[in-house]
C-alpha positions as CSV (number, residue, x, y, z in Angstrom):
1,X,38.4,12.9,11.3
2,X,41.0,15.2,12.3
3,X,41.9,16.0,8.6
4,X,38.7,17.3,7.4
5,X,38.3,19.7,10.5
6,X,41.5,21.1,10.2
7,X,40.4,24.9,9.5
8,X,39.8,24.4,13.7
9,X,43.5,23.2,14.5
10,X,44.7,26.6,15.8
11,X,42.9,28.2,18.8
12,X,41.4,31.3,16.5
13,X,38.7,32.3,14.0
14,X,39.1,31.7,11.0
15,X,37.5,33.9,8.1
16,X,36.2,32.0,5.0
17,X,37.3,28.3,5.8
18,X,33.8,26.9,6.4
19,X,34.1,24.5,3.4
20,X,31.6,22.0,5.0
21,X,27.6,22.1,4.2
22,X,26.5,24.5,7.3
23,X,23.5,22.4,8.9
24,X,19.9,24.3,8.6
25,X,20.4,25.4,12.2
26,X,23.3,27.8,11.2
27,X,21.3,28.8,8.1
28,X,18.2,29.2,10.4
29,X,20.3,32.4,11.8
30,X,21.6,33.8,8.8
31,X,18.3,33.7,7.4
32,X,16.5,35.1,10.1
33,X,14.9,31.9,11.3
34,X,14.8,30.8,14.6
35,X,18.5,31.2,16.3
36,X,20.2,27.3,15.9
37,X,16.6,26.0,15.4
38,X,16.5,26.2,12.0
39,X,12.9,27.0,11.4
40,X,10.5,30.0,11.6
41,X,7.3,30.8,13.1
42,X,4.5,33.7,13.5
43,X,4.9,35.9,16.9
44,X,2.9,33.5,18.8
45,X,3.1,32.4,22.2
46,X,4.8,29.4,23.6
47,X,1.7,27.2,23.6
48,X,1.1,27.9,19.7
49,X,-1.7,30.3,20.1
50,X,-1.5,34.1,20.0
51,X,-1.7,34.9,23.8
52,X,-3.6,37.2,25.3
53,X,-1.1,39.4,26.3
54,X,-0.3,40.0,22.9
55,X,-3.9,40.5,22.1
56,X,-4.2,43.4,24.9
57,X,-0.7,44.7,24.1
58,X,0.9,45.3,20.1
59,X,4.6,45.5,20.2
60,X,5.7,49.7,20.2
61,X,7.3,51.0,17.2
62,X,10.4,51.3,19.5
63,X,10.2,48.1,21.1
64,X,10.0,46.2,17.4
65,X,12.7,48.2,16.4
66,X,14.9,47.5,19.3
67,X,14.1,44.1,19.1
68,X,15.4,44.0,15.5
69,X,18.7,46.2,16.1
70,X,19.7,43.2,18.4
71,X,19.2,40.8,16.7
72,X,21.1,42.1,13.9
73,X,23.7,42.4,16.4
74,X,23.7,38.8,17.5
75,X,23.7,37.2,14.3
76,X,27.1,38.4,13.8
77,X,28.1,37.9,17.0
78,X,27.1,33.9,16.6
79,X,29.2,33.7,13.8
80,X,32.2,32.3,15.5
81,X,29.9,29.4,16.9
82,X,28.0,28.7,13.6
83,X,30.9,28.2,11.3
84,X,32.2,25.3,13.6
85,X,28.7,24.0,14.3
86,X,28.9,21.3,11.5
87,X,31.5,20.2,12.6
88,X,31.0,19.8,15.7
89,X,27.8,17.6,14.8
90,X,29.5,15.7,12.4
91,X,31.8,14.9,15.4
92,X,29.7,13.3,17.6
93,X,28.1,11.3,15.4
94,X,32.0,9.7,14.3
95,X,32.4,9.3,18.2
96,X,28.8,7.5,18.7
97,X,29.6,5.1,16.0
98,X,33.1,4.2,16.5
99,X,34.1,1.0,17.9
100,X,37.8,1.7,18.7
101,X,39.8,4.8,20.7
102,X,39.3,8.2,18.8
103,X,42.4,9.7,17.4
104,X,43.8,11.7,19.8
105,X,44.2,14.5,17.8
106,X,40.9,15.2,17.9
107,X,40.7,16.6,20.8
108,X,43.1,19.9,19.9
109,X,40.6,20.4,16.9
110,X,37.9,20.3,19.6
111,X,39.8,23.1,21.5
112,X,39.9,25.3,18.5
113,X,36.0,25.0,18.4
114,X,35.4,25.3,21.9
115,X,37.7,28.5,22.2
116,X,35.7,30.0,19.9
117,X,32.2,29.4,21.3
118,X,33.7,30.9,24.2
119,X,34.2,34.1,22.4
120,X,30.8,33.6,20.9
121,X,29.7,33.5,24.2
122,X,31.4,36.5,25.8
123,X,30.2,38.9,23.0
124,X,26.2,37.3,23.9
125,X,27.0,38.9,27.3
126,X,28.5,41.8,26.1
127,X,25.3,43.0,24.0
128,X,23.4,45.1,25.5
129,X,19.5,43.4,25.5
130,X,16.8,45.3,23.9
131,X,14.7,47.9,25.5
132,X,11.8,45.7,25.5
133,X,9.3,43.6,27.7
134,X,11.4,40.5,27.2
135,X,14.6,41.8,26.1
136,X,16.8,40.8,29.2
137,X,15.8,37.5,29.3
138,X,16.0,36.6,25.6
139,X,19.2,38.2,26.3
140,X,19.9,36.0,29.3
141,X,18.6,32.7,27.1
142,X,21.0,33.5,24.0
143,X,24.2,33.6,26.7
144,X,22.9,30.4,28.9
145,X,22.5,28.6,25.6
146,X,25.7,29.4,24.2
147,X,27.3,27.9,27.5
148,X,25.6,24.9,27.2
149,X,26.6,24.4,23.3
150,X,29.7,25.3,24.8
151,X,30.1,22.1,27.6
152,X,28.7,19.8,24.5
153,X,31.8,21.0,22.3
154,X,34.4,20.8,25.1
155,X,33.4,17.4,26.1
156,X,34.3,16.1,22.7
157,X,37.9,16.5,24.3
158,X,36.7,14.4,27.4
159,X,35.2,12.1,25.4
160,X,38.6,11.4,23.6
161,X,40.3,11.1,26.6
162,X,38.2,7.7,27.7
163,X,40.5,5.8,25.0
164,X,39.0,2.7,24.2
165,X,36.1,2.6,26.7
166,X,33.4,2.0,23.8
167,X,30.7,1.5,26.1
168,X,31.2,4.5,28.5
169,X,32.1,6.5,25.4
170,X,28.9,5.9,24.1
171,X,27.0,6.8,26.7
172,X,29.3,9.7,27.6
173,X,28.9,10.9,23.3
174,X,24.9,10.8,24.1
175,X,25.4,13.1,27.2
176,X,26.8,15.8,24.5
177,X,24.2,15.6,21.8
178,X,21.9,15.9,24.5
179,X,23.1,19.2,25.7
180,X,23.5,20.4,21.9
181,X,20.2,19.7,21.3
182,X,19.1,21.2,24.6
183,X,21.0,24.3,23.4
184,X,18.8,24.3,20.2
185,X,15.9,24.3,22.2
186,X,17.0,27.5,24.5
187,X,18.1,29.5,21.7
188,X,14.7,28.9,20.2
189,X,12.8,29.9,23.6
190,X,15.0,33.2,23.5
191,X,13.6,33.6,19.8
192,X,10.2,33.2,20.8
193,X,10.5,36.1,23.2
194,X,11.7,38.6,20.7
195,X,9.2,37.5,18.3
196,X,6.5,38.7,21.1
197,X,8.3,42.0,21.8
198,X,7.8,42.3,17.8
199,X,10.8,41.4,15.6
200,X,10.2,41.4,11.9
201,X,11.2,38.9,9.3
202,X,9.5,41.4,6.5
203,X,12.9,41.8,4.8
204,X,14.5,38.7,5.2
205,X,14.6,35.2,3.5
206,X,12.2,32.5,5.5
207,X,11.6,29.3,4.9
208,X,8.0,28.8,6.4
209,X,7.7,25.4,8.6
210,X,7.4,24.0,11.9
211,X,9.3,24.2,15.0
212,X,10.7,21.5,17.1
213,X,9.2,20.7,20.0
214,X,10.0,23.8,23.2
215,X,11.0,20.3,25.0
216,X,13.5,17.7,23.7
217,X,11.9,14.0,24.9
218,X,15.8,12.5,24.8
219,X,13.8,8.9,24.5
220,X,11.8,10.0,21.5
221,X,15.2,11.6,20.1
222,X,16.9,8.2,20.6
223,X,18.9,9.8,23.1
224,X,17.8,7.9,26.5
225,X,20.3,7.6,29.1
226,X,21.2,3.7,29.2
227,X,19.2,2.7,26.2
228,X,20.1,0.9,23.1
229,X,16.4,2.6,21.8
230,X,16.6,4.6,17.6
231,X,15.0,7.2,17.3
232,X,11.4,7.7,16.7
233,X,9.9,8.7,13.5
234,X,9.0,12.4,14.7
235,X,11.1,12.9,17.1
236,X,9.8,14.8,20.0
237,X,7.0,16.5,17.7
238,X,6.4,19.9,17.2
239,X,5.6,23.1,18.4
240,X,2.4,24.5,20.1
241,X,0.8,21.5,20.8
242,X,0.1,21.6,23.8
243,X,-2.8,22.9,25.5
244,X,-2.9,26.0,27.8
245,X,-4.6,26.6,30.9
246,X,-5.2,28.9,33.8
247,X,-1.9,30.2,35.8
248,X,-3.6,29.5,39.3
249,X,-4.4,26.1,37.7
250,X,-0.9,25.3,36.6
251,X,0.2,26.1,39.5
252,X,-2.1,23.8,41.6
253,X,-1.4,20.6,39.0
254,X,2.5,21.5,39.1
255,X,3.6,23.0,42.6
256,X,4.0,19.4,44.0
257,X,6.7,17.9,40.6
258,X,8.4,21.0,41.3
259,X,8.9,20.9,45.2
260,X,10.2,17.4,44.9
261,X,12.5,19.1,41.6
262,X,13.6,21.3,44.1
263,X,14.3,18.7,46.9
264,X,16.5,16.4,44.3
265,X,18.5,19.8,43.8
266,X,18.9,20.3,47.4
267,X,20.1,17.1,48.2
268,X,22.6,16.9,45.6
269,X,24.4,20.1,46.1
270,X,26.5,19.0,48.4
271,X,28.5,16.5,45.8
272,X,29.8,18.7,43.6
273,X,32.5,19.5,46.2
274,X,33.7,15.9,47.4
275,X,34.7,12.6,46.6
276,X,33.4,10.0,46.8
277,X,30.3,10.7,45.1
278,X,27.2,9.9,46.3
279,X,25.9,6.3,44.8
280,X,22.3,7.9,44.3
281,X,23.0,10.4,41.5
282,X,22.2,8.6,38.7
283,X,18.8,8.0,40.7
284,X,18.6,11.7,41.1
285,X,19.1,12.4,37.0
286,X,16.5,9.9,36.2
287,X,14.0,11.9,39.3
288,X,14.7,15.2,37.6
289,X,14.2,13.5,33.8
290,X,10.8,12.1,35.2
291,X,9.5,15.6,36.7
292,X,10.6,17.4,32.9
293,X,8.0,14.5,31.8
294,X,5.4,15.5,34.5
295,X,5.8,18.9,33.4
296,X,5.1,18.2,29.7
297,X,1.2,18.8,30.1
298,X,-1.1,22.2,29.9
299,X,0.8,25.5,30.4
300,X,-0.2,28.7,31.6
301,X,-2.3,31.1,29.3
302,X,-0.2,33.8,29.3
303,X,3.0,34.5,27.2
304,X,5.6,34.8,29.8
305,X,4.2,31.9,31.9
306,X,4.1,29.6,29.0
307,X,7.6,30.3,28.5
308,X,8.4,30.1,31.9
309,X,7.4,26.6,32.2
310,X,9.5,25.3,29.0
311,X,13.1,27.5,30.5
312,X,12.0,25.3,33.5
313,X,12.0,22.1,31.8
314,X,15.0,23.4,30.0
315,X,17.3,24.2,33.4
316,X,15.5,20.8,34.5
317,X,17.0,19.0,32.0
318,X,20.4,20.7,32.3
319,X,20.7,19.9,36.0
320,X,20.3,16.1,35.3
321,X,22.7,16.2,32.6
322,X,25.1,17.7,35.4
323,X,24.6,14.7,37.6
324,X,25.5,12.1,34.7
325,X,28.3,14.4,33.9
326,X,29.8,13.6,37.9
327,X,29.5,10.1,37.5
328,X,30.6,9.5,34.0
329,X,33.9,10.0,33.9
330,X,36.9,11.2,31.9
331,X,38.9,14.2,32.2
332,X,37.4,17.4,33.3
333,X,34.4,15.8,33.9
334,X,34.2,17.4,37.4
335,X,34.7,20.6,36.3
336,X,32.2,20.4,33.9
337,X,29.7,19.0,36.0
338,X,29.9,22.0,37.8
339,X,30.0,24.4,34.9
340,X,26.5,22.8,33.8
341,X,25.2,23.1,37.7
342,X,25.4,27.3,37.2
343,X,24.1,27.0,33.9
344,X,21.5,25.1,34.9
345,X,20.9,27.2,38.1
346,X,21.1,30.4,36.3
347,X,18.1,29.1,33.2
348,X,16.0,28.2,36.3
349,X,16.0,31.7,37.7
350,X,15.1,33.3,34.2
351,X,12.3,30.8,34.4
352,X,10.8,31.4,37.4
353,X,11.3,35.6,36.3
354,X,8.9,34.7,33.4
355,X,6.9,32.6,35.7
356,X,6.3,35.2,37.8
357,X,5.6,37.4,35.0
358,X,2.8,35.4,34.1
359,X,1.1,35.0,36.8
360,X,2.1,31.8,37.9
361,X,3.0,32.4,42.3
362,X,5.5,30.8,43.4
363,X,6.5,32.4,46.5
364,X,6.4,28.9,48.8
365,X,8.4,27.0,46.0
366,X,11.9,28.4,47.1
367,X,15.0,28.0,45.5
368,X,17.7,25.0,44.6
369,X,20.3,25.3,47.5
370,X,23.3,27.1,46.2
371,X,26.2,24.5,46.1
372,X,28.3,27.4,46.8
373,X,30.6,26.7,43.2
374,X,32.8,30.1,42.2
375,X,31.0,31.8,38.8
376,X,34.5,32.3,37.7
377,X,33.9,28.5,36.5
378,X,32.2,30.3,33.9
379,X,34.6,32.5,32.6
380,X,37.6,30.2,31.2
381,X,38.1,30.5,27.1
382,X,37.6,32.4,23.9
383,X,39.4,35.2,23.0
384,X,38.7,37.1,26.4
385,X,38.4,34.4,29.2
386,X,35.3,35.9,30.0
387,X,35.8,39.6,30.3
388,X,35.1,41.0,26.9
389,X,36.1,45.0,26.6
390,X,33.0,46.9,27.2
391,X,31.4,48.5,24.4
392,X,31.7,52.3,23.1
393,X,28.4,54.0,21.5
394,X,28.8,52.7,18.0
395,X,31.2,50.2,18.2
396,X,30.3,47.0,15.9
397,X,29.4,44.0,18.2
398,X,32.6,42.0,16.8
399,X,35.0,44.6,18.4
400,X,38.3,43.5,20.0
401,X,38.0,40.1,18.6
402,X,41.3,39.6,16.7
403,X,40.8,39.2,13.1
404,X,37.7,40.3,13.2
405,X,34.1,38.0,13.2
406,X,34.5,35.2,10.7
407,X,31.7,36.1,7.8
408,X,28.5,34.3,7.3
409,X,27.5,34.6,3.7
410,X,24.2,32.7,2.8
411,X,24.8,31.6,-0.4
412,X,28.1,30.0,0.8
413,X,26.6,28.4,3.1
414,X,24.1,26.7,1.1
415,X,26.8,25.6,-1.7
């Protein structure tokens, strides 16, 4: 394992070494397909219909062209993520099928990954979002995605650190492909909201075909907590399948799942700042998985609502995967639970920003309670721990990283 990953033994990036076949979610990006989903779709709306806010309101000149300078920008600022993202992959998979202790070597290559996602993630945050409807919280998506990719490459390192625990290891090795592909899924929602502020594939290479579904169902994916359960043909299905409704009516058949969302939050807060742990949180993951599920049903008509509802799911999703995280052991894992808590609190309040946008009220909801965890959790790793150097006018988006971003060439890629 650790031999054919060694172009990630040394804490840096590394320029032309991704000798591996790049997966289609890193081609997805440099083609101009959906970021780390690895497919393409019309400027639609969430639901899979063309909303009508885009039907009262075309994209400006300015805000399509806005759109498209950023995200030019950020696919070169996702390099240093998407050359390791293979990898990474191919990682987990090793770790969910192996029957003794991992080699401990491992876990430096995992480091090298993981310190590079950081810097990934740093220059997201750094980027200025577009000047457009939805550019701050594409923005805001592209960053909170790239720290949860990042919490499913450092825990390849905790996971190596169980030994021979073959049984918690597996369970612990599900918990990361569950935030990776939860990662996928974010990154998509962000690309759906630049496609509605008008972003262009007219020049680019795209491969024309379905997206995933905005929702990972971890039981369809084979991905259950506590289940020996494969995969189902399918997966979690696709994209724009489900049916829209009123935003006064969503809100009526959803304000009830997401008080009771709200109350699990509240009432686990507290344990992310003593020991012993509370014996209910695995209860509590399963409570939050179930809402995601009650969730899953009509969303509101309008763009931003319908988007709102899946980041919901999303943070939703995130938060129970914190819980697990508490409870399952390993070093760092407190740490990390945390991390994944401000994550997950931070995609929630993006949601409920889009929610609001679309009409959805949800003024009685309230928020989680804050567990009162430092930010600077967040800022640990990558070339600047968190506190990139700002910008000039005209600076490239790569600047200050040393060496320079690590290229993405297509047709490497694909060899």
């Amino acid at each position: 394992m650790a031999s054919r990953s060694s172009c990630a033994r040394q804490p840096r990036l590394h320029h032309g070494q991704a000798r591996h076949r790049i997966p289609p979610l890193a081609v997805a990006l440099v083609l101009a397909a959906v970021c780390l989903g690895g497919l393409v779709v019309q400027a639609v709306s969430g639901h899979g219909q063309p909303s009508n806010e885009a039907t009262a309101a075309k994209p400006s000149t300015e805000s399509a062209q806005a759109v498209a300078t950023y995200y030019a920008d950020l696919r070169q600022v996702m390099s240093p993520l998407l050359v390791h993202d293979g990898d990474v992959r191919a990682a987990l998979r090793e770790l969910s099928a192996a029957t003794t202790a991992p080699d401990p070597s491992l876990a430096k290559v995992a480091d090298g990954w993981a310190y590079d996602v950081a810097t990934t993630r740093d220059l997201i945050g750094r980027l200025p979002p577009p000047a457009a409807p939805n550019g701050q919280a594409a923005r805001d998506l592209y960053h909170l995605g790239t720290m949860v990719y990042l919490e499913a490459t450092r825990g390849i390192g905790r996971v190596v650190g169980m030994g021979d625990q073959p049984e918690g290891r597996r369970e612990a090795v599900k918990s990361l492909d569950r935030l990776a592909l939860t990662s996928d899924r974010i990154f998509d929602a962000a690309k759906r909201l630049l496609d509605h502020d008008g972003l262009s594939f007219e020049r680019e290479i795209v491969v024309q075909r379905d997206l995933p579904s905005e929702v990972p169902r971890f039981g369809l994916e084979g991905l259950a907590p506590n289940s020996d359960s494969g995969p189902s043909p399918g997966g979690s299905g696709w994209a724009g399948q489900r049916p829209s409704t009123s935003p006064g009516a969503w809100q009526s058949r959803n304000s009830r799942p997401l008080e009771r969302a709200v109350s699990v939050l509240d009432r686990t807060s507290a344990a992310y700042g003593k020991a012993p742990l509370p014996p209910t949180l695995p209860t509590d993951a399963a409570a939050l998985d179930a809402i995601v599920g009650e969730l899953d049903g009509p969303v509101p008509s309008t763009n931003a609502g319908a988007e709102g509802t899946f980041d919901i799911q999303l943070a939703l999703l995130v938060h129970a995967e914190s819980l697990r995280t508490l409870t399952g052991g390993g070093p760092g894992a407190v740490d990390q639970a945390r991390r994944l808590r401000l994550v997950a609190d931070r995609l929630w309040s993006v949601a409920v920003q889009l929610l609001g946008r679309g009409s959805v009220g949800l003024a009685g909801l309230g928020t989680p309670s804050d567990p009162e965890l430092d930010a600077a959790l967040l800022l640990p790793g990558g070339a600047f721990s968190g506190k990139p150097p700002p910008l000039k006018p005209g600076d490239p988006p790569g600047t200050g990283v040393p060496g320079g971003l690590p290229p993405l060439d297509p047709s490497a890629l694909l060899r």
